[in-house]
C-alpha positions in Angstrom: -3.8 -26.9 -12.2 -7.3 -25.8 -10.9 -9.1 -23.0 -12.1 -9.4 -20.8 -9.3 -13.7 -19.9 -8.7 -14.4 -16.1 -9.0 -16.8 -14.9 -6.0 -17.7 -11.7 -5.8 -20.9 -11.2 -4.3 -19.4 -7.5 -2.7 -18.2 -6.6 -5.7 -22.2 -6.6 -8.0 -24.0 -5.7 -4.6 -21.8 -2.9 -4.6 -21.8 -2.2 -8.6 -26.0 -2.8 -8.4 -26.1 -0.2 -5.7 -24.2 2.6 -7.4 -26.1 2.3 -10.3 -29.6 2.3 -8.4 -30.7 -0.7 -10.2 -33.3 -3.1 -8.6 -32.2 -7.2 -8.7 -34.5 -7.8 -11.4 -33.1 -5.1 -13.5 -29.6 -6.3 -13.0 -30.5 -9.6 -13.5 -32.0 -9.0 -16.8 -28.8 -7.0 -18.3 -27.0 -9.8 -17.0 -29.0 -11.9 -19.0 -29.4 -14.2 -15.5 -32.0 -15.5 -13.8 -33.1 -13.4 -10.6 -32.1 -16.4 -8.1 -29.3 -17.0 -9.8 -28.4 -13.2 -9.4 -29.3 -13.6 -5.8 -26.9 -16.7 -5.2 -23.9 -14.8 -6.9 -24.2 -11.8 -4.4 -24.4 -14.0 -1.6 -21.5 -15.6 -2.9 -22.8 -19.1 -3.1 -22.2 -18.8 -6.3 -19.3 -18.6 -8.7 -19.2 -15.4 -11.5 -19.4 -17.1 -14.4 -17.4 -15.9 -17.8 -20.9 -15.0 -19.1 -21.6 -12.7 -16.3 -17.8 -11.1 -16.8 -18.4 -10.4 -20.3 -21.7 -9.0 -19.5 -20.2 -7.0 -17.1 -17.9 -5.5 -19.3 -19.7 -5.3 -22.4 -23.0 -3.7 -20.3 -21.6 -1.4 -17.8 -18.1 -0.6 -19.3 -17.2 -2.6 -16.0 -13.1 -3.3 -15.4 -13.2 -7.4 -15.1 -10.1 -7.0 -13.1 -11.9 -5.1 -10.1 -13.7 -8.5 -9.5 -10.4 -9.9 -8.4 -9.4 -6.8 -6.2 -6.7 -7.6 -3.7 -9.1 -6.0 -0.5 -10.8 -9.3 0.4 -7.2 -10.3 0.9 -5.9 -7.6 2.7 -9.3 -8.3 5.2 -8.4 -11.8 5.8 -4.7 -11.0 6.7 -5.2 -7.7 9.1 -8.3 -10.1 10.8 -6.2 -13.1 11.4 -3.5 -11.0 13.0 -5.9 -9.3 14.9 -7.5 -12.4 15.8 -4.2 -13.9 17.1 -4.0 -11.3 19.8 -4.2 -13.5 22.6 -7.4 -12.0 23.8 -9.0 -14.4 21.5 -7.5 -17.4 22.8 -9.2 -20.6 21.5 -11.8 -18.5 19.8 -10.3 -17.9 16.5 -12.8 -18.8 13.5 -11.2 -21.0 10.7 -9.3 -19.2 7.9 -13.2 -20.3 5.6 -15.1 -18.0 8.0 -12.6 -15.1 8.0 -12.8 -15.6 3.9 -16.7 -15.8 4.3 -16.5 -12.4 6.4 -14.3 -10.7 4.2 -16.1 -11.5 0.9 -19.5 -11.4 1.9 -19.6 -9.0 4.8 -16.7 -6.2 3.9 -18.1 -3.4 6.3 -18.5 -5.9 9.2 -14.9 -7.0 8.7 -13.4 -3.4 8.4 -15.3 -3.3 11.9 -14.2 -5.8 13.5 -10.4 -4.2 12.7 -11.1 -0.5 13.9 -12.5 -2.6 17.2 -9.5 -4.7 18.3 -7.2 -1.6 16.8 -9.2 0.5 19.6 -9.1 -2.5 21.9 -4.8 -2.5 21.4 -4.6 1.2 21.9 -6.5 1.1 25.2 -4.3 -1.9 26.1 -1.3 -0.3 25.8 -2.3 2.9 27.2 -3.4 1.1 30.6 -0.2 -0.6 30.5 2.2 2.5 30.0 -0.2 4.4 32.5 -0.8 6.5 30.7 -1.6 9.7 32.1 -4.1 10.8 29.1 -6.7 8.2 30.0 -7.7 10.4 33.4 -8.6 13.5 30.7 -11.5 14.2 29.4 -10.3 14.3 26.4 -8.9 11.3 26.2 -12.0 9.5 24.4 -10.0 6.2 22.7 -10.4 6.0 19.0 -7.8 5.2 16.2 -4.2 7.3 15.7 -4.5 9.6 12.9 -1.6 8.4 11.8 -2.9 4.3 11.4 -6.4 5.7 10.0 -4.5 7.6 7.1 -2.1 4.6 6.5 -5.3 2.3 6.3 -7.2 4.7 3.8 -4.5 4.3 1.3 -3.9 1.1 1.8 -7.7 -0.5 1.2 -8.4 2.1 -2.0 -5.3 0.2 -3.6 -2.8 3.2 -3.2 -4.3 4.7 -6.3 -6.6 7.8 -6.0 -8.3 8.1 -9.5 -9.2 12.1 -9.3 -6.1 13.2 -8.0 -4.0 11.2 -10.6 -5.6 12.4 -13.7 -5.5 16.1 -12.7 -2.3 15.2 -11.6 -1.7 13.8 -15.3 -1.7 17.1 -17.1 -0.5 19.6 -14.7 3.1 19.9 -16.5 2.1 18.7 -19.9 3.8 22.0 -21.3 7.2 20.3 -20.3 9.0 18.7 -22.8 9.8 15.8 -20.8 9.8 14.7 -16.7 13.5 16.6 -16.1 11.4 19.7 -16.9 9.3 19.3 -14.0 11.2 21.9 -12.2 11.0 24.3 -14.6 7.1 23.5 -15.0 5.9 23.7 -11.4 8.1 27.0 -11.1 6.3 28.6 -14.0 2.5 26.8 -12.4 3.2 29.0 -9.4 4.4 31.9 -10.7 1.2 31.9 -12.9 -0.7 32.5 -9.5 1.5 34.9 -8.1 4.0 32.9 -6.0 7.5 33.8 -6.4 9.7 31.0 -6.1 13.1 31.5 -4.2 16.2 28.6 -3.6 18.1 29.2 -0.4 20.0 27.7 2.2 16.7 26.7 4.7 16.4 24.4 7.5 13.4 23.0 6.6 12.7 21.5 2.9 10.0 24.0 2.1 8.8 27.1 3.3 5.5 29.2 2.4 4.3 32.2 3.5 1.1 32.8 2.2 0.7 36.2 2.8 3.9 37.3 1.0 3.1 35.0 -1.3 6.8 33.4 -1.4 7.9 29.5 -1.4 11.3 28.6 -0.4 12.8 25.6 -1.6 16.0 24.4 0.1 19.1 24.7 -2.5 20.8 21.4 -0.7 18.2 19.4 -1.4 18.3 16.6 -4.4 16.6 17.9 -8.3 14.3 15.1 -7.4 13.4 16.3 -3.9 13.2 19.9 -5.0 10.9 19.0 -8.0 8.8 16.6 -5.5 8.4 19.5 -2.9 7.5 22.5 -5.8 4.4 20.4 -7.4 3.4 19.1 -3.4 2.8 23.4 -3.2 1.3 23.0 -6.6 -1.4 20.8 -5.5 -2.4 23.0 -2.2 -2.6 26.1 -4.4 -4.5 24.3 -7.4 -6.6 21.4 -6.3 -7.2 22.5 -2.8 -11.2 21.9 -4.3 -10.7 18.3 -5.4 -8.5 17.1 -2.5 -11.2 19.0 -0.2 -13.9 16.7 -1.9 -11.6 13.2 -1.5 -11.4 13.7 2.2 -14.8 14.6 2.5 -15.7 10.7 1.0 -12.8 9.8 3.2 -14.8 10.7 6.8 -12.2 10.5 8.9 -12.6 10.4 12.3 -10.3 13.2 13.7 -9.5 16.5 12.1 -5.7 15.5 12.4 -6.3 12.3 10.6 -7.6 14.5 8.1 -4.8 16.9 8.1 -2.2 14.0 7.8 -4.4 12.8 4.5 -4.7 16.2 3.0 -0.7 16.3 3.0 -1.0 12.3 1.9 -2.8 13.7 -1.1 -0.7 16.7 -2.0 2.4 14.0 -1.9 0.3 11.7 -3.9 -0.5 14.7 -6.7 3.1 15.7 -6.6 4.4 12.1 -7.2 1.6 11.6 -9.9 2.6 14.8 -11.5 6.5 14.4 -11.6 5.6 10.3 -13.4 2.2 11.1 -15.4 0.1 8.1 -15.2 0.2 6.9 -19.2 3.5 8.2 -20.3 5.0 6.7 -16.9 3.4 3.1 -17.4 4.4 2.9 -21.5 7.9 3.8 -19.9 8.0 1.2 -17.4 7.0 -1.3 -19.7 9.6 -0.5 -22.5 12.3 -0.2 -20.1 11.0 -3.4 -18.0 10.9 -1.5 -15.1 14.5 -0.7 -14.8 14.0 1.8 -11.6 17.4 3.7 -12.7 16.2 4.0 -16.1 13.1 5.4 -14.5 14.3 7.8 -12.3 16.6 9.1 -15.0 13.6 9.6 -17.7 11.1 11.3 -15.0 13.8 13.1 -12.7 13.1 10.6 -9.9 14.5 9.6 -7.1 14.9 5.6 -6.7 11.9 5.5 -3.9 9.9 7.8 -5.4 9.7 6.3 -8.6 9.3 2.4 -6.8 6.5 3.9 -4.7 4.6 5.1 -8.0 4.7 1.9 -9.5 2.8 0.2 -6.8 0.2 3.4 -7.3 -0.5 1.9 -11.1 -3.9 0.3 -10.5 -6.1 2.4 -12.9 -8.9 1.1 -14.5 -8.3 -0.2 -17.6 -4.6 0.7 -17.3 -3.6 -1.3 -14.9 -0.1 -2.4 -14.6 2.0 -5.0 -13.2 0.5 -5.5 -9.1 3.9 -4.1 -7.2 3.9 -4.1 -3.2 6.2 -1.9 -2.0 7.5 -1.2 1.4 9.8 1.0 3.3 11.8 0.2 6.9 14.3 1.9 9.1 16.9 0.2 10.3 15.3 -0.7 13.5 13.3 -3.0 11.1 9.8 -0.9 11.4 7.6 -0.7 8.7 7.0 3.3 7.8 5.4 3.1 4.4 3.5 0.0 3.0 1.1 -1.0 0.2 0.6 -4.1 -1.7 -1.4 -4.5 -4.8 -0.4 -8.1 -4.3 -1.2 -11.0 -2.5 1.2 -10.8 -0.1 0.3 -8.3 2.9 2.0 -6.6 5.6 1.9 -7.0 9.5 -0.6 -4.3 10.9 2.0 -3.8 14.4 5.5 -4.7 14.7 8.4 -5.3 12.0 8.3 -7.4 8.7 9.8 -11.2 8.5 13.5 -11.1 9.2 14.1 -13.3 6.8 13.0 -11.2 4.0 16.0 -9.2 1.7 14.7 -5.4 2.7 16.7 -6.1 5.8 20.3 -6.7 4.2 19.7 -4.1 2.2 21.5 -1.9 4.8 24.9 -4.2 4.5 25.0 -3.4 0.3 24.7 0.4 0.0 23.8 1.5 -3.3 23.0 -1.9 -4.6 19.6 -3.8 -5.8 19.4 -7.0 -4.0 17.2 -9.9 -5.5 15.6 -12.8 -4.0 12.8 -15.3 -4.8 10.4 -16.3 -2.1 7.4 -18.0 -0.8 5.0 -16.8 1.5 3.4 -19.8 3.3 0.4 -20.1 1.2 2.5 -21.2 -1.6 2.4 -17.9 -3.2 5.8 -17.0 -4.9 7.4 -13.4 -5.6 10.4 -12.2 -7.1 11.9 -9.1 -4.6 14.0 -6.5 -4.9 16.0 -4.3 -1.9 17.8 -1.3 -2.0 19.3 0.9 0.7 17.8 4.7 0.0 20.0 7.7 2.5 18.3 11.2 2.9 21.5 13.5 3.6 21.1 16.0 6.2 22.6 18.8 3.9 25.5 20.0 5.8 28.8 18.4 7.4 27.4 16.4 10.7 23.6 16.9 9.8 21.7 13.8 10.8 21.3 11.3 7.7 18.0 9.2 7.8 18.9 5.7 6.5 15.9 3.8 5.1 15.6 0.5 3.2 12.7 0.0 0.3 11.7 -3.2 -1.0 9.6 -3.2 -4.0 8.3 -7.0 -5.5 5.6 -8.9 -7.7 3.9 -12.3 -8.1 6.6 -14.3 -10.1 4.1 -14.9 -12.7 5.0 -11.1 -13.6 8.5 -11.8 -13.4 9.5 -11.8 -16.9 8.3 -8.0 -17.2 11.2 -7.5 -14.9 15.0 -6.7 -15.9 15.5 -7.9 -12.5 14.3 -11.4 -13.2 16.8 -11.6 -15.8 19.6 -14.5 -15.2 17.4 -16.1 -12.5 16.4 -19.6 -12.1 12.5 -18.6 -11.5 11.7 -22.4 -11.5 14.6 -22.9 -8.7 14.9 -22.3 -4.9 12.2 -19.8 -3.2 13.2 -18.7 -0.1 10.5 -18.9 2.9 9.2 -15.7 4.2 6.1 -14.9 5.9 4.3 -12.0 7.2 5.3 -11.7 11.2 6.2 -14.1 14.1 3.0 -13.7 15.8 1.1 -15.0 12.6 3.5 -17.3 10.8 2.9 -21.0 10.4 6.3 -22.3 9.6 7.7 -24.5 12.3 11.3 -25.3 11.3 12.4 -21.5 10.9 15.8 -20.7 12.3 14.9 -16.7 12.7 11.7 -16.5 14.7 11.1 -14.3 17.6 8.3 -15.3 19.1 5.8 -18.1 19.0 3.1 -18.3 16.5 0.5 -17.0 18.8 -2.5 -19.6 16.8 -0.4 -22.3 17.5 0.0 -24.4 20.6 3.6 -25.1 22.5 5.7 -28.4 23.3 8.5 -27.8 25.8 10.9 -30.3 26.8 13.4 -29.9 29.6 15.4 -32.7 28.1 15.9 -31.5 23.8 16.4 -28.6 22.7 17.1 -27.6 19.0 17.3 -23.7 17.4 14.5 -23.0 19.4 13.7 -23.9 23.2 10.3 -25.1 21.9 8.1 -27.0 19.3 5.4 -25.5 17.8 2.3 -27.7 18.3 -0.1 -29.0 15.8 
């Protein structure tokens, strides 16, 4: 098999720049020639294994950032974006949007907040929508996407926030103490701590200084919502500062990341980074095992494993993903290859969805994406009870997977035949290149159409070359 070339011309221009070092400086520490420096951060070049070891030995530098998964995150949102039919013919080569992406980051990142602008103005003109006649009604990105975004290009994994997050309850003895632990962090700063029969999860009155926690709620949830106030009360500084690097556009987009953080501290908190990672490895990432040694909940504990991207520490690359049961996609990340669709619903063919039909059971499947690249996926149901007899339960499905090169580090590979069957999956309809699959929606939209009156197999079409 081919050894795959390492470009990462971004990646030193961006290294050289934080370190205020001129080319010829760099290039001497790299113990490279100034062109040859050049070449490599114009990426027409390779990183050699000299560079990588200079890297590292010189500037302390993680080897594995040079691989990071954003190029590839880049090239999927742009060539969904760029199958919007308002591109027709006009789509660059999957080379250029690789080029773009590797070489030209900020351009491509662009590119995506244009058409994103471009959609929502779309959509509002064909909803009439009477906002566009305010004057306030100036287009720019929902809060909501902008957050979703910012977590998902800084790989889920917030470096600040998890190490304070680290030691907040090291006093407990272990993670079932975390209740105990953020009660007696709050109480340290004057918040009394009170368990009754609210609506809501969590209630806090600042001026009377008083949190209310909901008594019907799960240990997990109750633990979860006790160190989210812990973070507010005792980081407000440091989560202040990350969404000042953040600029967001909007002060709700900020307001929806400042409680993105406080859930990220809590979660980082309750599963401490180190002692979190040693127990996913010795347990093989048994998420029952898990939830039981931290006081998790299922979700919670898949969602932090797809969080473990430290430098230096990094463990094994998990996407995970939540849907409803109307298929859409309300939480997603992937440290992996394999990507998410930007709009709409994820491939029907994919397990997350049956994971409704098999309540309270993992389901496992192995599939291919349709550039080869092969995972080994795991769906469960997760229900949020209402907390009273005809109180609305919110039904979600989580799907949580890796490269099956990682695969052995898994209980769940266990009894499979990893060099067997792969399923196909892709990413959506709109973008998928498989021809012959018995589950599509819509046409690929980068694909011509045959259509013949007189034939007709599982779909009323053929998908053109």
């Amino acid at each position: 098999m081919a050894v795959q070339k390492l470009y990462a011309g971004a990646k030193l221009r961006e290294l050289r720049g934080r370190l205020a070092l001129t080319q010829r400086i760099f290039a001497d520490k790299l113990g490279v020639s100034l062109p040859y420096l050049n070449q490599m951060e114009n990426n027409h070049r390779p990183v050699s294994a000299t560079v990588v070891l200079a890297l590292a030995q010189e500037f302390g530098l993680d080897v594995t950032e040079l691989n990071a998964g954003e190029g590839e995150r880049l090239v999927s949102d742009m060539r969904e974006a760029l199958a919007d039919p308002v591109f027709a013919k006009a789509a660059p080569p999957l080379a250029d949007l690789r080029l773009a992406a590797s070489n030209a980051p900020a351009l491509a990142r662009a590119f995506l907040d244009l058409h994103r602008a471009y959609r929502q103005n779309h959509e509002r003109l064909a909803s009439l929508d009477e906002a566009l006649g305010r004057d306030d009604a100036a287009l720019r990105a929902s809060p909501w996407e902008e957050v979703r975004d910012f977590f998902h290009y800084c790989d889920n994994y917030v470096d600040a926030v998890d190490r304070a997050a680290e030691h907040v309850l090291s006093g407990a003895a272990d993670g079932k103490d975390a209740i105990t632990g953020a009660i007696e962090a709050l109480e340290r700063r004057g918040i009394s701590v009170h368990f009754s029969n609210i609506g809501p999860l969590r209630r806090f009155d600042p001026v009377a200084r008083r949190l209310e926690i909901s008594s019907t709620a799960a240990a997990a949830t109750k633990a979860f919502q006790l160190l989210y106030q812990v973070a507010l009360l005792t980081q407000n500084e440091l989560i202040e500062a990350t969404l000042d690097l953040a600029r967001f556009q909007t002060p709700e987009a900020r307001d929806i990341a400042k409680i993105g953080m406080a859930n990220y501290f809590a979660g980082a908190a309750l599963m401490p980074y180190r002692a979190f990672l040693e127990a996913a490895q010795a347990t093989r990432h048994d998420l029952e095992r898990l939830a039981d040694l931290f006081g998790a909940s299922i979700e919670q504990v898949a969602q932090r494993l797809s969080t473990l991207q430290r430098p230096g520490a990094k463990g094994v690359p998990f996407f995970f993903v939540r849907v409803d049961q109307a298929g859409t996609i309300t939480k997603r990340h992937s440290a992996t290859r394999l990507q998410f669709a930007r709009f709409g619903g994820a491939c029907p063919l994919w397990n997350v969805h049956r994971a409704f039909e098999t309540p309270g059971h993992f389901l496992r499947q192995l599939a291919e994406t349709p550039d080869g690249v092969r995972y080994l996926c795991l769906a469960r149901d997760v229900s949020k009870p209402g907390g009273a007899f005809l109180a609305p339960v919110r039904r979600y499905a989580i799907g949580l997977g890796c490269e099956v090169t990682h695969a052995a580090s898994l209980v769940y590979s266990d009894g499979l035949d990893l060099k067997g069957r792969f399923e196909p999956i892709g990413i959506s309809c709109r973008i998928c290149e498989r021809r012959d699959c018995h589950q599509r929606a819509v046409p690929p939209l980068e694909r011509g159409l045959r259509v013949d009156p007189d034939s007709r197999g599982v779909l009323p079409y053929q998908i053109a070359d």
